[in-house]
N, C-alpha and C positions, 0 to 999 in steps of 0.2 A: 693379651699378655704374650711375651717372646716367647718361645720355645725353649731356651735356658735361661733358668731363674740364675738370677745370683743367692750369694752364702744368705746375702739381706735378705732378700726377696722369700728364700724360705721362710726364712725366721720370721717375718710379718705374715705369711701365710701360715704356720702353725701357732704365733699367737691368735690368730683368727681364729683358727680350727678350737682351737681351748678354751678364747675368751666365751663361743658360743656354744661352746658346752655346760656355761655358767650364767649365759644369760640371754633372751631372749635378742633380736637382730635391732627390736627397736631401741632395747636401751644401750644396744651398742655405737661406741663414738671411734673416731678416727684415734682421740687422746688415749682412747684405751686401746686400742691396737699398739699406737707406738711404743705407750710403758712399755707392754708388756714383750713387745720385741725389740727395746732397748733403743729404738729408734726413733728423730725427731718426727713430726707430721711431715713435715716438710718433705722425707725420705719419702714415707707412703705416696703424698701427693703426685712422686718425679713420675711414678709408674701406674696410679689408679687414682682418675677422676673424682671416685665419691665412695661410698664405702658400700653400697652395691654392688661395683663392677673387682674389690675387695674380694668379695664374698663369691663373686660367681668364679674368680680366681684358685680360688680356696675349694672354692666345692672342686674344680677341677683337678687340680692339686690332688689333693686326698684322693679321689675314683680317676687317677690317672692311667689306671691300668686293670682296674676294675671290672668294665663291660668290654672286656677282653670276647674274640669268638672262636671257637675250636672250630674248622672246617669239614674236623671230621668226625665230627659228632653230630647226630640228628637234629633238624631244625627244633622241635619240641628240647630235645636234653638243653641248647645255645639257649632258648627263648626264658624256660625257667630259671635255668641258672643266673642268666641278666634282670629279670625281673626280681628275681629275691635277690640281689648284690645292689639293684637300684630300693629296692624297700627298704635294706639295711641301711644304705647311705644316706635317704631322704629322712629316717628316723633318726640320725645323729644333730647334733647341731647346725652343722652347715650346710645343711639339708633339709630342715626344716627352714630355717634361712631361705636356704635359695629359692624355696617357694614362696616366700614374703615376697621377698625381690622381684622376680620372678613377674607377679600381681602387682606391686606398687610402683615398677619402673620399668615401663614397654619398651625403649627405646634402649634403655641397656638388654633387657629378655632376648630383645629380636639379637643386638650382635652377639650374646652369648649363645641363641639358637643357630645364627648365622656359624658359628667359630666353633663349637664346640657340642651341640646336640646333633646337625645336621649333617655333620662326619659318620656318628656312630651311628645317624638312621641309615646313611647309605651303606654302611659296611651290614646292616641288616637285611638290606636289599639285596646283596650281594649274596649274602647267607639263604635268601630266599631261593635266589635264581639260581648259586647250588644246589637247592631241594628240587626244584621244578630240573634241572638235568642229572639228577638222581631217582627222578621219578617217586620221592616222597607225595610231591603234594601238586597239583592242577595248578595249568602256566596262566589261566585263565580268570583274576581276580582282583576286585580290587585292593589295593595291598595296601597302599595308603590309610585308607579308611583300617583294613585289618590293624596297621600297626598304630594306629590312635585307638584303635579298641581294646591292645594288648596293653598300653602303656598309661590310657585315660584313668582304669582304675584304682589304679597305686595311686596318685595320688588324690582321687575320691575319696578313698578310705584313711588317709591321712589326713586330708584337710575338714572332710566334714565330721567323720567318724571318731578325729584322733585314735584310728589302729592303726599300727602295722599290720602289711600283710603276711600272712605266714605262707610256711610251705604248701600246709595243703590248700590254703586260698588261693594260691599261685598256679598247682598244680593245675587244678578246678577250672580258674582262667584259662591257661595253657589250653586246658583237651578242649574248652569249652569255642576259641574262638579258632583253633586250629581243624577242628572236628569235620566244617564243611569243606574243607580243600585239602585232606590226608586221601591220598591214596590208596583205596581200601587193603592192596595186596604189598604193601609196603611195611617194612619193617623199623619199627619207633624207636 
């Protein structure tokens, strides 16, 4: 999706954000998008292929400024705070959504990981390689693998468990996958 929506464009993305606050993603239709944002299908169609790539719109839309990162806040204080703001959002409707999608349609997942998840792991990286020239945490690791370990759980515990995670589950996570690569004489 462009980088400015038009007046329409929102209006279909917060009927989306609504409609799937009232119903599951499957028994969502494009027909019901457009009622409810006063627009033909036709409108939807000019800008989103299927109502997957809709939805991953929409997710973005709403957390568009969400996993925001302070630079000057500890990599621990960045990591929980994004971690509880994506738990929060993944519990809403379009966020449960986006994990259907996500699972039932690869090929939209990847350009949505391509466009839109793959930005914010890098600004994560960034935020690492911060910490390692602040001397928080060892230049030394694999990091990759770290931030699928930070981010794998959230939605474990949502999709198998139906929990959200909470703060002190987040915190737990946090020291837990942070713990090997903190700098013992550094301050958190």
């Amino acid at each position: 999706m462009e980088e400015k929506c038009s007046r329409k464009q929102h209006e279909i993305l917060n009927a989306v954000i609504e409609a799937l606050e009232e119903m599951e993603y499957t028994k969502l239709t494009i027909e019901d998008i457009a009622i409810r944002a006063g627009v033909g299908k036709s409108t939807i169609y000019r800008w989103w292929k299927h109502k997957s790539d809709v939805v991953f719109s929409a997710f973005a839309y709403k957390t568009e400024s969400v996993f925001d990162l302070d630079f000057n806040q500890s990599l621990k204080f960045n990591l929980q705070q994004q971690l509880l703001k994506l738990s929060h959002a993944l519990s809403q409707g379009v966020g449960r959504a986006l994990l259907v999608v996500m699972a039932e349609h690869r090929e939209s997942a990847g350009k949505f990981f391509q466009q839109y998840l793959l930005p914010r792991r890098e600004l994560v990286k960034k935020l690492l390689q911060n910490s390692i020239e602040r001397k928080e945490i060892i230049a030394d690791y694999p990091f990759d693998i770290m931030l699928d370990s930070l981010y794998a759980p959230l939605h474990y515990q949502i999709i198998f468990f139906n929990k959200i995670p909470d703060e002190v589950y987040i915190s737990k996570l946090v020291d837990f996958i942070l713990n090997p690569i903190l700098i013992k004489n550094s301050a958190e």
